[in-house]
C-alpha positions as CSV (number, residue, x, y, z in Angstrom):
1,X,0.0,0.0,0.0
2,X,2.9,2.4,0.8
3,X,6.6,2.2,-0.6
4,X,9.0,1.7,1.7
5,X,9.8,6.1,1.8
6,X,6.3,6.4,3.2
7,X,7.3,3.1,5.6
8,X,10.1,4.7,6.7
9,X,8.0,8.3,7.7
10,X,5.4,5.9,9.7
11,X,8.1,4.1,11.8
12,X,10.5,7.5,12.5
13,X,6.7,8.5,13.9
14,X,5.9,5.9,16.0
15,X,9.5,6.3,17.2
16,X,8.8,10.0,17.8
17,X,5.5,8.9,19.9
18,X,7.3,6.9,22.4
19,X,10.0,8.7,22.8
20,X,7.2,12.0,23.6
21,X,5.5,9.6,26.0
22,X,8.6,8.8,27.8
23,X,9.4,12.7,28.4
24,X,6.1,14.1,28.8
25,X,5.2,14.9,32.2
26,X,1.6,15.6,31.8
27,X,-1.4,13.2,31.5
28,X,-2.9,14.7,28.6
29,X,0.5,15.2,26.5
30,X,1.0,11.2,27.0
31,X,-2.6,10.6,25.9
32,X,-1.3,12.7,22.5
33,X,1.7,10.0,22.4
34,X,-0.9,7.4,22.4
35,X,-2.9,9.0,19.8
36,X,0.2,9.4,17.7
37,X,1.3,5.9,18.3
38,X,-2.1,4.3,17.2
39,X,-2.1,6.4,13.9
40,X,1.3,5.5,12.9
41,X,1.5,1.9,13.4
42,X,-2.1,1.7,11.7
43,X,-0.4,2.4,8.1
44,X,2.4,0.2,8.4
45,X,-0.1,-3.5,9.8
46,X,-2.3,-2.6,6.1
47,X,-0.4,-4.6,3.0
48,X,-3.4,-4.4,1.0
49,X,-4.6,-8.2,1.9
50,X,-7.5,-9.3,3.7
51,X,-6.6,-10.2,7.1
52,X,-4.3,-7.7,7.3
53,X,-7.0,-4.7,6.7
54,X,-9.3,-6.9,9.6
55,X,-6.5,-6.8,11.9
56,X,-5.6,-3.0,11.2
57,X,-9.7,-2.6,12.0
58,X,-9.5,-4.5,15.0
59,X,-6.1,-2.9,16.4
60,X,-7.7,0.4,16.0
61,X,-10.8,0.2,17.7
62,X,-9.4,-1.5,20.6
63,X,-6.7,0.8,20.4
64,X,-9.7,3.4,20.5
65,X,-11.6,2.3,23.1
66,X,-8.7,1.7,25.7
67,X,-7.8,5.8,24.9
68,X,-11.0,6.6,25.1
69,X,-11.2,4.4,28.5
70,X,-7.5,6.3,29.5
71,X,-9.1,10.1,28.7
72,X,-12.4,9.9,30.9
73,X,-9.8,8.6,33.5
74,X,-8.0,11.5,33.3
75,X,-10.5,13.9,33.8
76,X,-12.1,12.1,36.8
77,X,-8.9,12.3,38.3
78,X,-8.5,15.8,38.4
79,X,-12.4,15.9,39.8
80,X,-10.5,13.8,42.4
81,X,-12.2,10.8,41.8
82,X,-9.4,8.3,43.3
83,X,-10.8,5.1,42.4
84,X,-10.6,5.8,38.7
85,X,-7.0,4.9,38.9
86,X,-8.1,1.7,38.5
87,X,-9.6,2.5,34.7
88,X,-6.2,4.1,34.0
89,X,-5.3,0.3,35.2
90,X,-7.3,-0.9,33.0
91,X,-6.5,1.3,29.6
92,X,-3.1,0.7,29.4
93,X,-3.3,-3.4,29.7
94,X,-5.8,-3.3,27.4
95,X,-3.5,-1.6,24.9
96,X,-0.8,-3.8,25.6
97,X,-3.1,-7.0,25.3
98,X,-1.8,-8.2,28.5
99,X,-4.6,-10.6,30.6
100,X,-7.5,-10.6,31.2
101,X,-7.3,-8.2,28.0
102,X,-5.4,-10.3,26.1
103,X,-8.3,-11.9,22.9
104,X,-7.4,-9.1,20.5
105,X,-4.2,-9.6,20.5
106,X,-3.8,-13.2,19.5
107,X,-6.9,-12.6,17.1
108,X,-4.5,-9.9,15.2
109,X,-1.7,-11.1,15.3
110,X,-2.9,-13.7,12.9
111,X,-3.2,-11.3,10.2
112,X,0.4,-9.6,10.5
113,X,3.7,-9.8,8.9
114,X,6.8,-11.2,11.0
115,X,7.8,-7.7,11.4
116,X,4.2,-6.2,12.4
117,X,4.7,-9.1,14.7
118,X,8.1,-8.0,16.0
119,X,7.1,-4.3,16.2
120,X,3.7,-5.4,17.8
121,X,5.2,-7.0,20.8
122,X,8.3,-5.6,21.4
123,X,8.1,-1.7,20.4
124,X,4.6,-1.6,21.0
125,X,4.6,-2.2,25.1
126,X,7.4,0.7,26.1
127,X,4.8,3.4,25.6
128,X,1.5,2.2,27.6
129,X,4.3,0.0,30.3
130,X,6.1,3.6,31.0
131,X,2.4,5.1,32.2
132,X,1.9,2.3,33.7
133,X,5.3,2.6,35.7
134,X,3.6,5.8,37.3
135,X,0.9,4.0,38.9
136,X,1.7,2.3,42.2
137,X,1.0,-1.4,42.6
138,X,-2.6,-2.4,43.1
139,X,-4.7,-5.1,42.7
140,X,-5.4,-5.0,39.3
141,X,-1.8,-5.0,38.4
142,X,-1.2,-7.7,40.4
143,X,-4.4,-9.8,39.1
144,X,-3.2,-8.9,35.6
145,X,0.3,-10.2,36.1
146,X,-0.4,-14.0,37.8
147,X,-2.9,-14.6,34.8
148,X,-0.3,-13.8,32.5
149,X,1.6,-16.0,33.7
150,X,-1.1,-19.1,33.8
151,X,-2.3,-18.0,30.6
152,X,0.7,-17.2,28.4
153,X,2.2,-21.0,29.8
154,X,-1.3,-23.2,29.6
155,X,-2.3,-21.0,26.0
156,X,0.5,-22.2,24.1
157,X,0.6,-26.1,24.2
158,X,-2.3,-26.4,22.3
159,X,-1.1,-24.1,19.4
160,X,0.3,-25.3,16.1
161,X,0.3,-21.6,15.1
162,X,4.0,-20.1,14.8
163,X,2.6,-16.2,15.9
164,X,0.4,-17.5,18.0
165,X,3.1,-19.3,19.7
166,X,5.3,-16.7,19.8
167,X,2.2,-13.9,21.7
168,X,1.4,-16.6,24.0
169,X,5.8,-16.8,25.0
170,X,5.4,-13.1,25.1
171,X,2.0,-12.8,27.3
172,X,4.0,-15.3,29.5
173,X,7.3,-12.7,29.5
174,X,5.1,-9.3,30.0
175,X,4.4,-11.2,33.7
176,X,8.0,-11.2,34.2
177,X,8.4,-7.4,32.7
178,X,5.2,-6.0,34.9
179,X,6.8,-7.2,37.6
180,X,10.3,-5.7,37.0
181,X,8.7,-2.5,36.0
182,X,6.4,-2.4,39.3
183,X,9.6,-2.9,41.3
184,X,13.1,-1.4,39.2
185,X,13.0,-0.2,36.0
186,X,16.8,-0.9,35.4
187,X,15.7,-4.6,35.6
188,X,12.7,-3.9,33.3
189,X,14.9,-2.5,30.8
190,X,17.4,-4.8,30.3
191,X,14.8,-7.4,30.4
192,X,13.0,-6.0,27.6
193,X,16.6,-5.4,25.4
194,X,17.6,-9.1,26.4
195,X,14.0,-10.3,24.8
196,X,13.7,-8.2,22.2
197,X,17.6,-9.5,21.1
198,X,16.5,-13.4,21.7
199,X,13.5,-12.7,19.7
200,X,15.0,-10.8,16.5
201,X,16.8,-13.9,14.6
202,X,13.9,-16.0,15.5
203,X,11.5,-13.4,13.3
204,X,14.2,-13.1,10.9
205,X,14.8,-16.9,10.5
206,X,10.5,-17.5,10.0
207,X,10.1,-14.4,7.7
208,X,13.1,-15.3,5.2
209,X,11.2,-19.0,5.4
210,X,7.8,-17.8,5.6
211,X,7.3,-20.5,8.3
212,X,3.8,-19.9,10.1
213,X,2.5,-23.2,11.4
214,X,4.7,-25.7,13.2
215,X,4.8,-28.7,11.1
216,X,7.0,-26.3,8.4
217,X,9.6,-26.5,10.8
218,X,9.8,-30.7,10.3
219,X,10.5,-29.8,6.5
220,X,13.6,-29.2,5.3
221,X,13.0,-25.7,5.4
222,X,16.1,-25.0,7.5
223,X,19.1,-27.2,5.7
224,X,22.2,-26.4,7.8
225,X,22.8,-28.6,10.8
226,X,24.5,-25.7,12.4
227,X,21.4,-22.9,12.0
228,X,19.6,-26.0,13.7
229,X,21.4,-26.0,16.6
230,X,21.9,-22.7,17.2
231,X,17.7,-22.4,16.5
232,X,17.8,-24.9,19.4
233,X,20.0,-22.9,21.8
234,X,17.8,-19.5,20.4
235,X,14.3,-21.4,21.8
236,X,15.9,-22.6,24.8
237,X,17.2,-19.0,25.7
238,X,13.8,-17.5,25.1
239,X,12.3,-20.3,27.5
240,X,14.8,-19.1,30.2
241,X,16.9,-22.0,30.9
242,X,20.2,-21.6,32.2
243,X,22.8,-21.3,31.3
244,X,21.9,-18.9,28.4
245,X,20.9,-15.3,27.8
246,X,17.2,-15.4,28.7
247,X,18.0,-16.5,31.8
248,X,19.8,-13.4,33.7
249,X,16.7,-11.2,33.7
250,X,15.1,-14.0,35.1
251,X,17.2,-15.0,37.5
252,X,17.6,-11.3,38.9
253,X,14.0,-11.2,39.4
254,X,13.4,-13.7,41.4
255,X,16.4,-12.7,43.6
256,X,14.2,-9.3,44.3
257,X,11.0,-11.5,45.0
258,X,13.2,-13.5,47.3
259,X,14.0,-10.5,49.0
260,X,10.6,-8.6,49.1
261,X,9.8,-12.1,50.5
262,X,7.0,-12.7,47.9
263,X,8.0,-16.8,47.6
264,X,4.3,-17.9,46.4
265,X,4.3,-15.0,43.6
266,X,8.1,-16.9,42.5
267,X,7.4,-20.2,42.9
268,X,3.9,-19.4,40.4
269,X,6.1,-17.6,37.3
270,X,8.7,-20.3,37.8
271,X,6.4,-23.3,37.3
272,X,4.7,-21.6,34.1
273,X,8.2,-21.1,32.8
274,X,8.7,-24.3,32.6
275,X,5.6,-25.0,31.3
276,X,6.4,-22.6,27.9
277,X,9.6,-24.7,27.7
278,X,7.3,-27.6,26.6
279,X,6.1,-25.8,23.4
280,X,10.2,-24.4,22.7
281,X,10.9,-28.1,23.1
282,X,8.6,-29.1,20.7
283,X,9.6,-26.8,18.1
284,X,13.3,-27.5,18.4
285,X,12.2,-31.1,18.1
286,X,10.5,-30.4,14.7
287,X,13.6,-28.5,13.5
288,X,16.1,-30.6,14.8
289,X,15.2,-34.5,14.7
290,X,12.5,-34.7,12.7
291,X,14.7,-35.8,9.4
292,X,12.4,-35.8,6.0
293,X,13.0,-35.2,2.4
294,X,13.8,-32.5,0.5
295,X,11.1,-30.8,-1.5
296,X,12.8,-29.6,-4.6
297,X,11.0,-26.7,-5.6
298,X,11.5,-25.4,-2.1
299,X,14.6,-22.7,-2.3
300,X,16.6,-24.4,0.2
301,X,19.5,-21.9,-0.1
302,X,20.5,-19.9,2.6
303,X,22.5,-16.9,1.2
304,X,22.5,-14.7,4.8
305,X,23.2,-18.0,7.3
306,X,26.2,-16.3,8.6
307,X,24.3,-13.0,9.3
308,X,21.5,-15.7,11.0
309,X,24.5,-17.8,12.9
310,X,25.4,-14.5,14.4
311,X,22.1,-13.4,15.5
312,X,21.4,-16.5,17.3
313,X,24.8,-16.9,18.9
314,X,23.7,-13.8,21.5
315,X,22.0,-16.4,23.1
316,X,25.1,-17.5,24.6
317,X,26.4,-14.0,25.2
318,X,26.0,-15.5,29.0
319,X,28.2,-17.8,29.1
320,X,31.1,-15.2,28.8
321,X,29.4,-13.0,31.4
322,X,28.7,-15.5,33.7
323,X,31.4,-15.1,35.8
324,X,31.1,-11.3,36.2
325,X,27.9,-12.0,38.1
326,X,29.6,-14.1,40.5
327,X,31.7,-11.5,41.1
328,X,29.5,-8.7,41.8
């Protein structure tokens, strides 16, 4: 629908948006960020194809409704109305699709690109998470963050959808990141860096393969035995198992719950991390021992492997700094 100058306008905006929301220090002037936010990304989810104009429909109204939701919050609070903190609450999860708001999003993300995808659950959460930073910790947040948890675990083993997969991993990490962000936003921002760096070669890999369903990943879709492996160590990393990457962030955070002396809240996200690491397994084990044939008129090729190898190789960027941590 647009070339890729127009493209390039719509994401320097939505960059612009955050960046204003993260500076502004007025209700009203973040509500503008919002506003902004919504209208820029709108342009870049619409490829002229059908699901991708019913997901840009669907984005925006919800979009719509949790501003609208977000403004009449705004101006009950200045009428002193202290219980409407809550639908402040309320707003922003809904606008990041966290639980129990979380139905649009795995309805759109059918319809988007691997990049929409990216940008939708990586980019897409600093704005509404930074307003929510403001708020102190209340029930709703805390509601919002165990279900999360359950849900982004329990959602996914059912799934033979690749996106829908990969929301369900990141409804599962935003329990991790609400916490963090509730607690230290240092934490909550490496966290998101560390994910967002896990998750990049993983878009890359299924958008230069077009994979979107899990049983693509049992063809021979992915041909060198090394870019297998290092998929492996990728998935395993985004699960959080140790030794790699994915799980530092992790590892810090239950530290601070250990010492805010929240145990049950730990030992809740813990089990449903291990729970996601049943659907990672199952993808490596399509990709990596699942041998079949061939398929000729499938391009096979892989011209950018090493750019791919690299990518994934992050994932053990722990194992070098494990010993630092020791040491602090």
């Amino acid at each position: 629908m647009f070339n890729n100058s127009y493209k390039l306008i719509f994401m320097m905006t939505l960059m612009f948006s955050t960046i204003l929301i993260i500076s502004s220090n007025t209700w009203i002037s973040m509500w503008m960020g919002l506003e902004i936010n919504l209208l820029s990304f709108i342009p870049l989810l619409n490829n002229n194809k059908l699901m991708s104009s019913e997901a840009s429909l669907k984005y925006f109204l919800i979009q719509t409704i949790a501003s609208s939701i977000l403004l009449l919050s705004i101006i009950l609070i200045m009428n002193n109305f202290f219980f409407m903190k809550m639908m402040i609450t309320t707003s922003l999860l809904l606008k990041m699709g966290t639980p129990p708001f979380h139905f649009w999003l795995l309805s759109i993300i059918e319809g988007l690109s691997w990049f929409n995808v990216f940008i939708m659950l990586t980019w897409q959460k600093i704005a509404p998470m930074m307003i929510l930073s403001l708020l102190s910790m209340n029930p709703m947040i805390m509601i919002s963050m165990i279900l999360s948890s359950l849900i982004g675990a329990i959602g996914g083993i059912n799934q033979t959808s690749m996106r829908k997969l990969i929301s369900y991993s990141s409804i599962n990490h935003m329990s991790w990141m609400i916490y963090s962000l509730m607690n230290n936003i240092i934490l909550w921002t490496m966290y998101l860096i560390l994910y967002s760096i896990i998750l990049i070669p993983l878009i890359y890999l299924f958008n230069s393969k077009q994979i979107y369903h899990i049983n693509q990943l049992s063809l021979s879709f992915i041909s060198n035995k090394y870019i297998k492996i290092m998929l492996m160590i990728n998935l395993l990393s985004l699960g959080g198992l140790p030794p790699f990457t994915g799980f530092f962030p992790k590892w810090m955070l239950i530290n601070l719950m250990t010492i805010n002396n929240q145990f049950l809240l730990s030992i809740i996200m813990i089990l449903c991390s291990l729970i996601t690491l049943f659907f990672y397994i199952r993808m490596t084990y399509s990709t990596l021992l699942i041998n079949s044939l061939k398929i000729n008129w499938l391009n096979s090729s892989y011209q950018s492997k090493h750019f791919l190898m690299i990518l994934i190789s992050l994932s053990l960027f722990s194992l070098i700094l494990l010993p630092s941590f020791f040491l602090v």
